[in-house]
Structure formats: structure tokens, C-alpha cells
N, C-alpha and C positions, 0 to 999 in steps of 0.2 A: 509444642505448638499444635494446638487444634486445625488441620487441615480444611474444618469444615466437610467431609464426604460421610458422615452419619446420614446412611439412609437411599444414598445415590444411587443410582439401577447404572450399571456400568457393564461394558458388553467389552468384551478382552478376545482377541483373536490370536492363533497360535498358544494357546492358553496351555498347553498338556505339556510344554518343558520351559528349559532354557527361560529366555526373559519374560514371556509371556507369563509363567507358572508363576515367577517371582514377583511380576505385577500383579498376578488375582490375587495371590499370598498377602501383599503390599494394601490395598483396595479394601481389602478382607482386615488387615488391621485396624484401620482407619473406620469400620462399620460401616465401609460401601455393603452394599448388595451386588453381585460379580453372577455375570453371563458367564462363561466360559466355554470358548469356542474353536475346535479343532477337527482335526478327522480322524484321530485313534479315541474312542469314546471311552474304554478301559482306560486309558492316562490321563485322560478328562477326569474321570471319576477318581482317583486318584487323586486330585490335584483340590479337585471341587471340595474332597472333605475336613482339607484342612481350612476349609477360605468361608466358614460361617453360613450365613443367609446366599448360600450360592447355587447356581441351576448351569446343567450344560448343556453344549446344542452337538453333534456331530457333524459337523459338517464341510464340503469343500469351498473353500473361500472363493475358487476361479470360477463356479459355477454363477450362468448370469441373476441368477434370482438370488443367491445368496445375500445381498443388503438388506433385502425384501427380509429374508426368511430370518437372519437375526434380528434386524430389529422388531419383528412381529412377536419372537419369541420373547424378548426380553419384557417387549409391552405387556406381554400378558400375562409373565412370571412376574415384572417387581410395577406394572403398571405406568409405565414410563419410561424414557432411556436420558440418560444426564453426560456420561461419559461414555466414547467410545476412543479405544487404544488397539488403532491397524499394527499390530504386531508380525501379524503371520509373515513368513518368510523365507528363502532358504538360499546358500550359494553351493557351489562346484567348485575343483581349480579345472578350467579350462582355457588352453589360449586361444586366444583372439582368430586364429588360421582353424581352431577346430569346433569353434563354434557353430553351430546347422542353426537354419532360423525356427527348427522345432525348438532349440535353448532358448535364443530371441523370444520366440511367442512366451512360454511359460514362464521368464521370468517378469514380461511385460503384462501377465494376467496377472503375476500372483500378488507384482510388491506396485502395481499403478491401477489398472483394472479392480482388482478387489478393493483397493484403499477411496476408488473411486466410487465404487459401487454403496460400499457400508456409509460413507460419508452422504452420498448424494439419498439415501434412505432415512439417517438418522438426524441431521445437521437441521433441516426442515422441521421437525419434530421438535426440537432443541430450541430452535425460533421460535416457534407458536408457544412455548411456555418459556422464554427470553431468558432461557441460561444452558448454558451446556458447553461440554470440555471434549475437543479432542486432538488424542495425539499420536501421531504418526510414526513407526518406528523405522527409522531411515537408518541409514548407517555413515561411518567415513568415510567411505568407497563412492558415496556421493556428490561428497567434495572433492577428493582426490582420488581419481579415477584410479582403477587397481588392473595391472595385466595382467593377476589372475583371473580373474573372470570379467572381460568386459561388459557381456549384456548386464551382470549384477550390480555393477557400478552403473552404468547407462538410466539401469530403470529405477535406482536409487536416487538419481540427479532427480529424474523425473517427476520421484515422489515428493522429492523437497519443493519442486515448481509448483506442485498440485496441491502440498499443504498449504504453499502460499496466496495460492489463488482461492482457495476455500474461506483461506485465514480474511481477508478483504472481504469479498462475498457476505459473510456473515458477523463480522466482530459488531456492527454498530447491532445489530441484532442480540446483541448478548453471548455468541456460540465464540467461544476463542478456540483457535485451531494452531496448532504449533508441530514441532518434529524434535526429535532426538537423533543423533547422529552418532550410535557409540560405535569407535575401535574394537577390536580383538576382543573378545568374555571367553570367559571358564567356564564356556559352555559345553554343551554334548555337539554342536555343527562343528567346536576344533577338535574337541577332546575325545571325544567316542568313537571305539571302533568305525572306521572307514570314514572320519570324519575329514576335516579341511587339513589336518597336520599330519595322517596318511596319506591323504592323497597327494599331498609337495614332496614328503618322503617317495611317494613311489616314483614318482617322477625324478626325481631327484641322487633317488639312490642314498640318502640320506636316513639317518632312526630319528622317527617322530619325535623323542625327546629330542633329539637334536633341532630338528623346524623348528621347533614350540619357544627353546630356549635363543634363537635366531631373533624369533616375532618378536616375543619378548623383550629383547636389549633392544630393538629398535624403536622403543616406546621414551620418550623422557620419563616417564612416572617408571620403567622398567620394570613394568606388570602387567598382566590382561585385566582387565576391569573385572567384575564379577558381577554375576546375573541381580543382586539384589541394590548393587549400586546402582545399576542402570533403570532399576527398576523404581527407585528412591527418587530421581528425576522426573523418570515419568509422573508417577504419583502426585508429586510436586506439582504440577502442570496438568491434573486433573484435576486441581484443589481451587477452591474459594480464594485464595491467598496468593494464586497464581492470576489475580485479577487484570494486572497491568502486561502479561506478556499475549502476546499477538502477532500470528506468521513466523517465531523464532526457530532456528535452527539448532539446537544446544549441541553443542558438542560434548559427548560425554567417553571421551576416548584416551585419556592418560596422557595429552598432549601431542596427541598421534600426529594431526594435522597439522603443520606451522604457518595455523593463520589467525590473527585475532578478530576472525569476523565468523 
């Protein structure tokens, strides 16, 4: 199936791993033209040379000009912006009693504030030439709020609100706005050194293989999704083909959630 994205100037945040790397990868298949935008510029470049016609930017997504600064770049690298995919992201295990409102603030800049920022910079741009895709990378913690870390679930609801009010805002415009909601990935935030399944181990007194293989059975699919799945959705939903969705929430979590909405 031709996705239709030959050519597309597509600006990807979080781009240097995990889902983010596998969307510019994804994008880069399809002969978009890929931003690629983080803050380790070394894993950018890294990432950027397997992905074609693609340009990176270094940068911190909580900073307030950052919407300003990627979509400047990208306009002036592929001469337009068509898709943008708020990936950037990160959680903690933290409970709820030890949470400071310094956690509150960062994770409110990084997964609502940024997503707000790139959208309210590029969405505009996307209207004035009456087509443009974008999508939001939320999690299940959004829907089902997780006592691992509350703020990361909190500002995950949040982001699902704000893709929807974008979504309305601009679809008769041509701009479709949507979200993804994956479960658990085979990523480097569970998997890597110091990542989500040590830190429940430490806490727990538990061996990370043992968390991991925990997370895992409590999946109906009895898997973590993987980074390129997730990324295949996305894709999907920055494509020509993806014409009819608008404000969706997809769940792409192994059946994590048990809701069918």
C-alpha cells in the first residue's frame, strides 16, 4: 500500500531512540523527508543516517521557543512542514506521596507544553496549504491512570484532551490531529540500564527479569509491543490514507486497557 508520504517534510521529536528513532526509520521508508529532533545530537546523527533525505535539530523540546525553532528549521531544510509526530517523552516509578511539584512541572512541560507549543507553530502552517498530519504520542497511562507515576499519567490524559481540541480546531482545514496510546515497548525507558524495570526492582527487591516478566503476563497479547509496531501506527496516521481519522485515540498496547473505546 502506497501511504502516499513521498516527499513530506515531517518533523519527529524524541527522534535519537526508542519510538521516536523507529518513526524517522518508518517516515524514511515511505520517502518522507524527516526532521529529527532531540537533545543528544550524537544519537541524532546516528539515527538521521539511516532515514534518507533527513536533517536534525538538537534541541530541548520544554524550552519556550522550541515550536518556533523546529518548525523554522524544517521550513528551511525541506521547504514546508506536512507531518509533525510530538513523540518526545519520558517517565520515573514514583509514588504519588513522593512526587515534588518540580516532577509535576517537567512532566507538564515536556508531554503537554511541548506538544503544545510544536502544534500551535506548525498546525497554522498545515492550514495555509490545507493538508497536514499530526500525531501525538500518548501513552495508556492516559487512559488508565498508573500508580507508578502519577504526574506521567496526569499529563498523558492531558495530552489526549489537547490532541482533541487541536483535532476540532483544524480538521475542516485539512490538518487531522490524532494520538496513540501504546502500552509497555521493548524499549531502552523499560529495558536499559536504570530504566522503568530497575527501578520497580529496586524498589521492590525484585530482579528486573522478574518485573519485566510480571508487566508482561499482565498484557492479554502477553508481550511488550515493540518500538517498530508502534511506530507502523503512527505512520499509518501521518499518511494520505489515514484521511478519514480525526481526534482518535488508538490504542496500541497489546490489549492493555479493557476498554473498547
Amino acid at each position: 500500500m502506497d501511504l502516499e508520504l513521498a516527499g513530506r517534510a515531517c518533523i519527529v521529536t524524541g527522534a535519537s531512540s526508542g519510538i521516536g528513532a523507529a518513526t524517522a526509520r518508518a517516515l524514511a521508508a515511505e520517502r518522507a523527508r524527516v526532521l529529527l529532533v532531540a537533545r543528544n545530537e550524537e544519537r541524532l546523527a546516528e539515527v538521521a543516517a539511516g532515514c534518507g533525505d533527513a536533517a536534525t535539530l538538537g534541541l530541548d523540546v520544554t524550552t519556550p521557543d522550541a515550536g518556533d525553532r523546529a518548525v523554522l528549521s524544517c521550513v528551511e531544510r525541506f521547504g514546508s512542514v506536512d507531518v509533525l509526530v510530538n513523540n518526545a517523552g519520558t517517565s520515573r516509578v514514583r509514588p504519588l506521596d513522593e512526587l515534588t511539584d518540580e516532577d509535576w512541572q517537567e512532566q507538564w512541560e515536556l508531554h503537554v507544553m511541548a506538544s503544545l507549543r510544536l502544534m500551535r507553530a506548525a498546525a497554522p502552517r498545515m492550514a495555509e496549504r490545507g493538508w497536514g498530519r499530526v500525531v501525538n504520542v500518548c501513552s495508556s497511562s492516559g487512559k488508565r491512570p498508573s500508580s507508578s507515576n502519577v504526574a506521567y499519567s496526569v499529563t498523558k490524559t492531558a495530552q489526549l484532551a489537547l490532541s482533541r481540541a487541536f483535532a476540532e480546531a483544524y480538521a475542516r482545514r485539512g490538518v487531522l490531529v490524532n494520538a496513540v496510546a501504546p502500552g509497555p515497548v521493548e524499549s531502552p525507558l523499560w529495558t536499559a540500564p536504570g530504566g522503568l524495570a530497575e527501578q520497580s526492582a529496586e524498589r521492590s527487591g525484585a530482579d528486573p527479569a522478574e518485573v519485566l516478566a510480571q508487566a508482561r503476563a499482565k498484557i492479554p497479547l502477553g508481550r511488550f509491543g515493540t518500538e517498530d509496531e508502534i511506530a507502523a501506527v503512527i505512520t499509518f496516521l501521518c499518511s494520505a490514507r489515514a484521511s478519514d481519522v480525526v481526534g482518535a485515540a488508538w490504542s496500541v498496547d497489546g490489549g492493555s486497557v479493557p476498554s473498547i473505546v
